[in-house]
C-alpha positions in Angstrom: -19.8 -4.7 0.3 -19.8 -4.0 3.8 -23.1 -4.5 5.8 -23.4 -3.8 9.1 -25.4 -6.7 11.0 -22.8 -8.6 12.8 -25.0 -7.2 16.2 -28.1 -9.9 15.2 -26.1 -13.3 14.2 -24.8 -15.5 15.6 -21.4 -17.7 15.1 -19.0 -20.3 16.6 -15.2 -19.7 16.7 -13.6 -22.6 15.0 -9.3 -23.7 14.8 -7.9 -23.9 11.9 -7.3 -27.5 11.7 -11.1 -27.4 11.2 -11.1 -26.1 7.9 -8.3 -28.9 6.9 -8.7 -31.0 3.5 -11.4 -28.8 2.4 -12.0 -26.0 -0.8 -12.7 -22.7 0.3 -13.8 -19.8 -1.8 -11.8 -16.2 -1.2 -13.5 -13.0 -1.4 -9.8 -11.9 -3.2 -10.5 -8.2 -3.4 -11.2 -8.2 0.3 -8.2 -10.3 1.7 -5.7 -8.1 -1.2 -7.3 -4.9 0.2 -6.5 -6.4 4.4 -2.8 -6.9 2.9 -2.6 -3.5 1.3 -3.9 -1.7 4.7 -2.0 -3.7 7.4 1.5 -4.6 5.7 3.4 -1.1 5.8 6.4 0.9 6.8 7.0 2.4 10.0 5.5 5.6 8.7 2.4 4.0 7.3 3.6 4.1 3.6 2.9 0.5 1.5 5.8 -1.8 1.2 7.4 -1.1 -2.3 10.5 -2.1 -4.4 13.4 -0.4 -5.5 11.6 0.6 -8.2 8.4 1.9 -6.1 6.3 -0.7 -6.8 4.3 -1.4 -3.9 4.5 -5.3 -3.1 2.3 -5.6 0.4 -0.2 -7.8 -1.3 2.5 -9.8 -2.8 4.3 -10.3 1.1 1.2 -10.9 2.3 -0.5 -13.1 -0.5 2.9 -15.3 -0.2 2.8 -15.8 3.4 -0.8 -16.7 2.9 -0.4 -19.6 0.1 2.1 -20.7 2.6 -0.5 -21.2 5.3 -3.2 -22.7 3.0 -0.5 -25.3 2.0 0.5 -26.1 5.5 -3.2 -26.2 6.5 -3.7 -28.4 3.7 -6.8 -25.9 2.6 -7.4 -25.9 -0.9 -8.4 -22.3 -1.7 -10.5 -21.1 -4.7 -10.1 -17.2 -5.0 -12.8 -15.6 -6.8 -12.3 -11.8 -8.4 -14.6 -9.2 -9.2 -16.0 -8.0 -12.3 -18.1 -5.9 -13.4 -19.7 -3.5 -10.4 -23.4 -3.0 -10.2 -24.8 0.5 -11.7 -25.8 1.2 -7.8 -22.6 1.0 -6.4 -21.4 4.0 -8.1 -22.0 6.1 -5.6 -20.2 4.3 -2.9 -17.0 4.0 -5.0 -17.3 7.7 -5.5 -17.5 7.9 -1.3 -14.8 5.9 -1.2 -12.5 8.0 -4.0 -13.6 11.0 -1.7 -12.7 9.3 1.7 -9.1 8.0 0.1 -8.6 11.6 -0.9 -9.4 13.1 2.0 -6.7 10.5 4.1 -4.1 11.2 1.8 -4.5 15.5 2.9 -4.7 13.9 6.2 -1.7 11.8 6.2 0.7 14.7 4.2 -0.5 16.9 7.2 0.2 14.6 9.8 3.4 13.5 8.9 4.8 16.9 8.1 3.7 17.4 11.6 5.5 14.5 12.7 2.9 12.6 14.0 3.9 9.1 13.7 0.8 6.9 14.9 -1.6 9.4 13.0 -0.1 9.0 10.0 0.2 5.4 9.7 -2.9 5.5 10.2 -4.0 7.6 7.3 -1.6 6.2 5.2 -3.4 2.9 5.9 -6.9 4.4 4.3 -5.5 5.8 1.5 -5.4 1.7 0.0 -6.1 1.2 -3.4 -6.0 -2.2 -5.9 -5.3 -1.2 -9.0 -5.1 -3.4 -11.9 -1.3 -4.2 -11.7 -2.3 -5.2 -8.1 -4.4 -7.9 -9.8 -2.9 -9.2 -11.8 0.2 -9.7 -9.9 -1.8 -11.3 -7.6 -3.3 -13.9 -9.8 0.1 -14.6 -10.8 1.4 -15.5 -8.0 -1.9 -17.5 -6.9 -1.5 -19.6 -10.4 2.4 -20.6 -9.8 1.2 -21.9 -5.9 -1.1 -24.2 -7.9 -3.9 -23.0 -6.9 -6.9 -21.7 -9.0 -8.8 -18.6 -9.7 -12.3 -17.5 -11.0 -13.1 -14.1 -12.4 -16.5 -13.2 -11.6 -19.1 -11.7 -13.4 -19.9 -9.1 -10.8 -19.9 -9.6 -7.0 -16.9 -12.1 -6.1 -19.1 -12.6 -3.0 -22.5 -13.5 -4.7 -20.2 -15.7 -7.3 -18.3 -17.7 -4.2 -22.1 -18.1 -2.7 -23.0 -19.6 -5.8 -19.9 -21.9 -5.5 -21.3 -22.9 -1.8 -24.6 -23.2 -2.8 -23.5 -25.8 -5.6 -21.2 -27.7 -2.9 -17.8 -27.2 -5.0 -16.2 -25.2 -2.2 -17.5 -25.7 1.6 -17.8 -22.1 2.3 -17.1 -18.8 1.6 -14.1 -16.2 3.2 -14.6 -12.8 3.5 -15.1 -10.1 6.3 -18.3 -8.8 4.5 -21.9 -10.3 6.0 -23.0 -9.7 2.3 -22.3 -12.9 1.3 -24.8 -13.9 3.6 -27.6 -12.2 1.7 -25.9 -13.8 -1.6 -27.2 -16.9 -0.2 -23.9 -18.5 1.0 -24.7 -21.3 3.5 -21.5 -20.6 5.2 -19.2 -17.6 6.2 -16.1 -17.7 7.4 -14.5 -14.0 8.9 -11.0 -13.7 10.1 -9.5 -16.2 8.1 -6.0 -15.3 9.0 -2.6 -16.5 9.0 -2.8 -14.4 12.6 -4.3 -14.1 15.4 -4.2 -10.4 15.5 -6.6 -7.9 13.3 -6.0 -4.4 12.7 -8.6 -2.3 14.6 -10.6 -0.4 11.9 -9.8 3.5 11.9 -6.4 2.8 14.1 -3.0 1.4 14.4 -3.4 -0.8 16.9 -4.2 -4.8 16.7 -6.7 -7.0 18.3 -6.7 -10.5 19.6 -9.4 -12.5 16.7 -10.7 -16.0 16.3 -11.9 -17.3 13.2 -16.0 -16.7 13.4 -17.6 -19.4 10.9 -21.6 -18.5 10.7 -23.9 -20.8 9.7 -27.0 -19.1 7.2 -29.8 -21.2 8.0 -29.2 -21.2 11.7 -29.3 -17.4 11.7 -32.7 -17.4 9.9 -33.8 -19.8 12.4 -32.9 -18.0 15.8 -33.7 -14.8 14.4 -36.8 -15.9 12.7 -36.9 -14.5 9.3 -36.6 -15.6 5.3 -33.5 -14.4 3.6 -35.7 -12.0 1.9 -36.8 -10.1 5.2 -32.3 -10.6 5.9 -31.6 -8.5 2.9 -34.4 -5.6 4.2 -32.6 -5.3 7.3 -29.2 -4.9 5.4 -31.3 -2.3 3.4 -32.3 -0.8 6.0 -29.0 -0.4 7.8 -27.4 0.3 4.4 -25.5 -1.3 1.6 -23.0 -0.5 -1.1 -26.4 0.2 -2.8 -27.5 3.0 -0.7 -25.2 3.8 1.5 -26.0 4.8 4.6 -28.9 3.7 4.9 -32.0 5.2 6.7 -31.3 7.8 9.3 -31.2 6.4 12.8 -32.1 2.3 11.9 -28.8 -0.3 13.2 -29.4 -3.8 13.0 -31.7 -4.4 16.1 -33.7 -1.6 15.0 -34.1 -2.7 11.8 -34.9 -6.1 13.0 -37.9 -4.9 14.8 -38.8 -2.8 12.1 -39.1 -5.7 9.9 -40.9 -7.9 11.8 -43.8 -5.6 12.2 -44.3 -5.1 8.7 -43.5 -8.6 8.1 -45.3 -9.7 4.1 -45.7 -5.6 4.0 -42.4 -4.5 2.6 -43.5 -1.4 0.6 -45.4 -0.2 3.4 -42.6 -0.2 5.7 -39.9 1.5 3.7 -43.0 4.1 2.4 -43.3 4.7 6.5 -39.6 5.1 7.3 -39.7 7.7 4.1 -37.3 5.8 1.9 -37.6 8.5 -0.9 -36.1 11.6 1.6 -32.8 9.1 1.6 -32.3 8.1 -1.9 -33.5 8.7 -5.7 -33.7 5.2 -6.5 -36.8 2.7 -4.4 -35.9 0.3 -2.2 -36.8 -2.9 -4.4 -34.1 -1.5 -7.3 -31.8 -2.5 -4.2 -33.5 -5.7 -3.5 -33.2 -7.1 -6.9 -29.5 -5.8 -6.9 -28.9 -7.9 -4.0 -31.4 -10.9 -5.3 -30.3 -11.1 -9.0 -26.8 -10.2 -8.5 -25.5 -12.0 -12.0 -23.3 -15.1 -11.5 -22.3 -18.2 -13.6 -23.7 -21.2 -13.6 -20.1 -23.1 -14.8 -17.2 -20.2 -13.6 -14.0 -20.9 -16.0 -11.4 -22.3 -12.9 -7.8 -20.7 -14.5 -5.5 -23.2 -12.6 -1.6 -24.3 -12.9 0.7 -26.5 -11.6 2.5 -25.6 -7.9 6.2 -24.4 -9.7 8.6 -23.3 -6.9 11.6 -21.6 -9.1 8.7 -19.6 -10.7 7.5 -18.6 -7.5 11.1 -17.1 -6.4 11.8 -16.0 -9.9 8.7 -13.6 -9.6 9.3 -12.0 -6.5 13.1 -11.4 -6.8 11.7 -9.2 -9.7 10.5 -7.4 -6.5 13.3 -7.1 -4.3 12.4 -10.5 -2.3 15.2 -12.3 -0.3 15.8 -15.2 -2.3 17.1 -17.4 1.0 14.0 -16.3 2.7 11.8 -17.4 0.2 13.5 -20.7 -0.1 13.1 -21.1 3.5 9.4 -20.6 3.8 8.8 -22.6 1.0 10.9 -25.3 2.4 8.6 -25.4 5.3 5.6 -26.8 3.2 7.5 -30.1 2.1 6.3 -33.4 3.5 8.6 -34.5 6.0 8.7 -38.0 4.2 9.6 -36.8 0.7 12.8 -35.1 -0.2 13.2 -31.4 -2.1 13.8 -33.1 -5.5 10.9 -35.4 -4.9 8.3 -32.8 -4.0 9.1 -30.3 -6.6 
């Protein structure tokens, strides 16, 4: 869920090295999706095999277990379940949007326009279930661990913050804020570039880590009146949210109805926006269903599986051998670590 209040926090850029020797819960649907979007052809098309299998999240979720192990981060990566009943009209915006960029893209690149049709190509990203399942795969044989989630990975990795069995959470969504996660950590990348949302084109990025209590504190507010301002501004619950209301706004807005809730969203006519009330959203947010002991599906780090997998999709075996030769201690020999 994308919510739109980066505007009223605030964060601290933080190195790498900062994040060393500690468990860090992925929002895995969001870093598979950054894969799926940024790792392409010239012309914008997904990396695939010579079969047509697309294999950008496997190229990018291998370069990425790579870093964690070099970084010595120990990463738990959290899926999604079931989706809230209110989100159905988001994914239906979003089958609508990927349709509308794959028209796009055909036109574009049978008008030979290069740049716009990469980046078409690049919104017309999908994760289907092979995509998952790959993807855990190759997570388990790196020896590290998984959790499926109940609903929200976000609200499921908050949990795991909340509970102190990872130190915080990764993911480019601010939702995981309103599940309650003491800690976010956005641009989490092997990287320093990010793909500029809507283009082609890269930007320098840091890793932003933002702390929840100290945004409740400098902005003043409860989480409670935090998750009316991501109403406000709009959620995967309603998207959209009310005509004309950003972040700062909304804020404001908040602050003057402050213990008045269902006043204010009765005065900014909540009803002419959406068919469902505002506190549906709220309990969406609040409740959002988690579990208390999340089955951890781990297995033991297994090199030859690891290149046995992805020479099933066209991978260079030598090239795989050689990044994976780069995360052996410089004090124990190949037969030792392995």
């Amino acid at each position: 869920m994308g919510v739109a209040i980066k505007d009223i926090l605030v964060y601290h850029e933080i190195d790498i090295s900062q994040l060393s020797n500690k468990k860090i819960a992925i929002d895995s649907f969001n870093l598979i999706f950054s894969f799926l979007s940024s790792i392409r052809q010239s012309d914008g098309q997904a990396l695939v095999d010579s079969k047509g299998r697309v294999t950008s999240h496997l190229k990018g979720l291998f370069s990425r277990c790579i870093y964690f192990k070099k970084h010595n981060i120990t990463p738990i990566f959290i899926f999604d379940g079931e989706s809230p009943k209110l989100k159905e009209k988001e994914k239906e915006m979003r089958r609508e949007r990927r349709a509308v960029a794959q028209e796009k893209y055909q036109e574009a690149k049978e008008l030979g326009l290069l740049e716009d049709s990469k980046k078409y190509a690049q919104a017309t990203s999908q994760i289907t279930s092979e995509i998952i399942e790959q993807s855990k795969e190759l997570i388990l044989k790196f020896g590290f661990s998984y959790i499926q989630a109940p609903s929200e990975a976000e609200a499921q990795g908050a949990k795991l913050v909340q509970d102190k069995k990872v130190y915080a959470l990764a993911s480019q969504d601010f939702d995981s804020l309103l599940f309650n996660s003491s800690y976010l950590i956005r641009n989490f990348s092997i990287t320093s570039k990010r793909k500029v949302a809507g283009t082609s084109t890269y930007k320098d990025t840091n890793i932003e880590f933002y702390s929840l209590d100290e945004n409740l504190k400098n902005l003043n507010l409860s989480r409670d009146e935090l998750i009316y301002i991501a109403i406000l501004c709009g959620t995967d619950f309603n998207p959209g949210g009310v005509k004309g209301i950003g972040p700062k706004k909304a804020l404001k807005i908040v602050k003057e109805y402050r213990d008045k809730p269902d006043e204010m969203f009765k005065v900014l006519r909540w009803h002419d926006y959406f068919s469902h009330t505002w506190i549906e959203v709220f309990n969406t947010i609040k409740k959002m269903p988690v579990s208390n002991n999340p089955v951890e599906i781990k297995e033991e780090f297994n090199r030859e599986e690891i290149i046995s997998m992805l020479k099933q999709f066209d991978f260079d075996e030598e090239s795989l051998n050689k990044q994976l030769q780069s995360i052996i201690p410089k004090n124990k020999g190949l037969n030792q670590f392995f």
